[in-house]
Backbone bond lengths (Angstrom), bond angles and torsions (degrees), N, CA, C in turn:
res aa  C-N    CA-C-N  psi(-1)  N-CA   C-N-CA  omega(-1)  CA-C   N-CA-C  phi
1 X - - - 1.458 - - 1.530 108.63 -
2 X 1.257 128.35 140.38 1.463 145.89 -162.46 1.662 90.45 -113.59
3 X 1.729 96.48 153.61 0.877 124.37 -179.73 1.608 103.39 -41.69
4 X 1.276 115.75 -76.12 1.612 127.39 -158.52 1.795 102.11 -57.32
5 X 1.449 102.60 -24.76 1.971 92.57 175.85 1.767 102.46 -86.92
6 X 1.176 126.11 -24.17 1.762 120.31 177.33 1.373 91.35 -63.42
7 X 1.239 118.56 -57.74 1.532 110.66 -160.77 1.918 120.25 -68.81
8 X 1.083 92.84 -17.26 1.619 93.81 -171.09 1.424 101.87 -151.84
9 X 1.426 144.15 11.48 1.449 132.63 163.55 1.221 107.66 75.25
10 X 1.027 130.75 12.70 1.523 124.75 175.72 1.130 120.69 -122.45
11 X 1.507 134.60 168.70 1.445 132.24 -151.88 1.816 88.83 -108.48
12 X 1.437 104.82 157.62 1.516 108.27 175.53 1.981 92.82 -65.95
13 X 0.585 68.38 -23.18 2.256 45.41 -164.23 1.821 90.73 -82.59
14 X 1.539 124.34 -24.20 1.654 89.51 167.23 1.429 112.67 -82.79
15 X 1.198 119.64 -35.47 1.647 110.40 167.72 1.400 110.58 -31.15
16 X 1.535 123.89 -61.87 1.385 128.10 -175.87 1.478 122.13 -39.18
17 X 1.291 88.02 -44.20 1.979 107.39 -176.10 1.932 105.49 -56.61
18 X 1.897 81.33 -55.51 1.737 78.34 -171.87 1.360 111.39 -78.37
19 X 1.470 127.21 -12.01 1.342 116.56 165.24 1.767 114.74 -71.35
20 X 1.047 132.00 -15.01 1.341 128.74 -170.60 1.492 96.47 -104.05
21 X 1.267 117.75 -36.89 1.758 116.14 177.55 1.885 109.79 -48.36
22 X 1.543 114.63 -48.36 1.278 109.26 -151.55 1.853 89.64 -116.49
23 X 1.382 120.57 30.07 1.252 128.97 175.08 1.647 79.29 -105.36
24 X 1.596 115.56 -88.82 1.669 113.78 -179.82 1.789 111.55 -41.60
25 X 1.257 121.81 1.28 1.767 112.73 -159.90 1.411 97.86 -152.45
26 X 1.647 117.50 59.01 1.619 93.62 -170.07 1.612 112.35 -88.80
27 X 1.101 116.45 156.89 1.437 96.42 -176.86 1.637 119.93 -92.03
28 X 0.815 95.41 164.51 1.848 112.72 -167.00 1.742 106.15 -97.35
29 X 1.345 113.33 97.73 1.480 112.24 -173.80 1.348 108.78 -105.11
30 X 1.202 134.00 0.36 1.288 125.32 172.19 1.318 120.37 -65.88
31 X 1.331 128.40 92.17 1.703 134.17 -175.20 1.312 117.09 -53.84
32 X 1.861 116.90 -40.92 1.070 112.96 152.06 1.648 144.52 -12.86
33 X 1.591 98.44 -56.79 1.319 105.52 177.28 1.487 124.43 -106.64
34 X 1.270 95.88 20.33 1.789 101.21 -152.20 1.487 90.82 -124.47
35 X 1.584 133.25 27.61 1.343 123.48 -164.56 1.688 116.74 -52.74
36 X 1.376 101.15 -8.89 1.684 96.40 -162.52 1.600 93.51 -110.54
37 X 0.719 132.80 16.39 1.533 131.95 162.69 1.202 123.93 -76.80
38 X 1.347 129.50 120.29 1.372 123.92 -172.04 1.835 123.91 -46.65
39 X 1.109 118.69 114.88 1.125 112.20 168.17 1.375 137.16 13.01
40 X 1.191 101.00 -60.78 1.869 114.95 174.57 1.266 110.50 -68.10
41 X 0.830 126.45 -14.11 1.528 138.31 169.61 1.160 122.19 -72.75
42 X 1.380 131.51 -41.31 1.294 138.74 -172.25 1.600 108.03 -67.91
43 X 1.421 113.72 143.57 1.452 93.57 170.81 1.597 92.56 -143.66
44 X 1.604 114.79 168.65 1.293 120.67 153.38 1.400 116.93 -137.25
45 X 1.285 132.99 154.14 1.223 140.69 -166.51 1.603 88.91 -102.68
46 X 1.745 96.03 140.45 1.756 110.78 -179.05 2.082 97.11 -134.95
47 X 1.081 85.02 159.30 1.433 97.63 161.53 1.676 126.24 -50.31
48 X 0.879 145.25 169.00 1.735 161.33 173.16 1.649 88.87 -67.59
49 X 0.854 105.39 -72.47 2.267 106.93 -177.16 1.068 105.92 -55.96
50 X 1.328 140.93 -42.32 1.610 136.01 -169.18 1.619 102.55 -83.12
51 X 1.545 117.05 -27.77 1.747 117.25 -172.73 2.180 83.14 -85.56
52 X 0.740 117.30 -45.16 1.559 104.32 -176.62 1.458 116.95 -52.00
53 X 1.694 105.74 -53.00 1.398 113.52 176.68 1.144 116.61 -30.88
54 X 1.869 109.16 -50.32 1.196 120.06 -122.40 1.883 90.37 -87.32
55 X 1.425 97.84 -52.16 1.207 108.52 179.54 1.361 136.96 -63.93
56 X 1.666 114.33 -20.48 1.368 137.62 148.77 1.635 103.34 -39.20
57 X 1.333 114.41 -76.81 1.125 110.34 -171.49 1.624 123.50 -78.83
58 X 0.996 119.03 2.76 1.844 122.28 172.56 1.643 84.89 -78.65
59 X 1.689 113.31 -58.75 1.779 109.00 -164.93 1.518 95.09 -42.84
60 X 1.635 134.03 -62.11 1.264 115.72 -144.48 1.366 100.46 -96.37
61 X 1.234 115.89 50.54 1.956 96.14 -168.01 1.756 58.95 -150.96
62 X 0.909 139.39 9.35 1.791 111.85 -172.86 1.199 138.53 67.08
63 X 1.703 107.10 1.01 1.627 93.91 -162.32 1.548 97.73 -155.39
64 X 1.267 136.78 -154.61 1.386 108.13 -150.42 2.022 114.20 -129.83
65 X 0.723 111.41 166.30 1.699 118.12 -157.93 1.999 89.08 -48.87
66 X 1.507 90.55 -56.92 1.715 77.27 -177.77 1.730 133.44 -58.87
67 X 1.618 121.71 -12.38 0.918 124.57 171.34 1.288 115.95 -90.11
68 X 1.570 119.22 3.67 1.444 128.02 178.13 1.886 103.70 -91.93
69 X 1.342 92.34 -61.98 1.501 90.90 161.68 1.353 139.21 -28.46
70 X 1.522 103.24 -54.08 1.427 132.79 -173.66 1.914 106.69 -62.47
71 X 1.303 85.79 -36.19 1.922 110.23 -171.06 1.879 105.96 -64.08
72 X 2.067 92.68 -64.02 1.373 89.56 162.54 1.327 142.70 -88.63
73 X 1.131 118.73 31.08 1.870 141.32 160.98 1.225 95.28 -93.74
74 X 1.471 149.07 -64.49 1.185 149.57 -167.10 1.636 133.86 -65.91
75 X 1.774 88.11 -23.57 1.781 109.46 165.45 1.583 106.83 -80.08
76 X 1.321 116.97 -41.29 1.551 123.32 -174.15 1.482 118.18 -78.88
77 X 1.424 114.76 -16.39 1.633 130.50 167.50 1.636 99.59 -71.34
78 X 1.543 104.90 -65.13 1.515 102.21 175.60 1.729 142.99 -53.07
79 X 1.198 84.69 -26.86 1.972 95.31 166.43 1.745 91.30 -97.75
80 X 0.794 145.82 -6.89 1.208 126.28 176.62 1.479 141.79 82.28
81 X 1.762 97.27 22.44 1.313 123.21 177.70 1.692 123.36 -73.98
């Protein structure tokens, strides 16, 4: 077993695939400009403490980092922050 299958389970020629897929196909994460993209699509990059937070509390709340997010954007709209 090679380095790139310990680290990620995959064979060098699927690594290859998905490296050439999202080299020709990269994806476009700026939400900003992407308003019509389905939801799941959107992403934003957070800190190491905010991805812990985030995921701490999706595990014990049942449900998932983006509906936690979504939760506290919607409390901070409502008080008016």
């Amino acid at each position: 077993m090679n380095e790139i299958e310990k680290m990620t389970g995959m064979t060098d020629e699927e690594a290859n695939a998905w490296d050439e897929y999202f080299t020709k196909n990269p994806p476009d994460v700026d939400a900003g400009k992407n308003r019509a993209l389905p939801r799941r699509l959107r992403m934003v990059e957070v800190d190491d403490a905010s991805a812990d937070y985030l995921m701490s509390m999706a595990k014990s709340a049942h449900t998932t980092s983006a509906q936690i997010v979504g939760s506290l954007i919607r409390e901070k709209i409502a008080v008016g922050v």
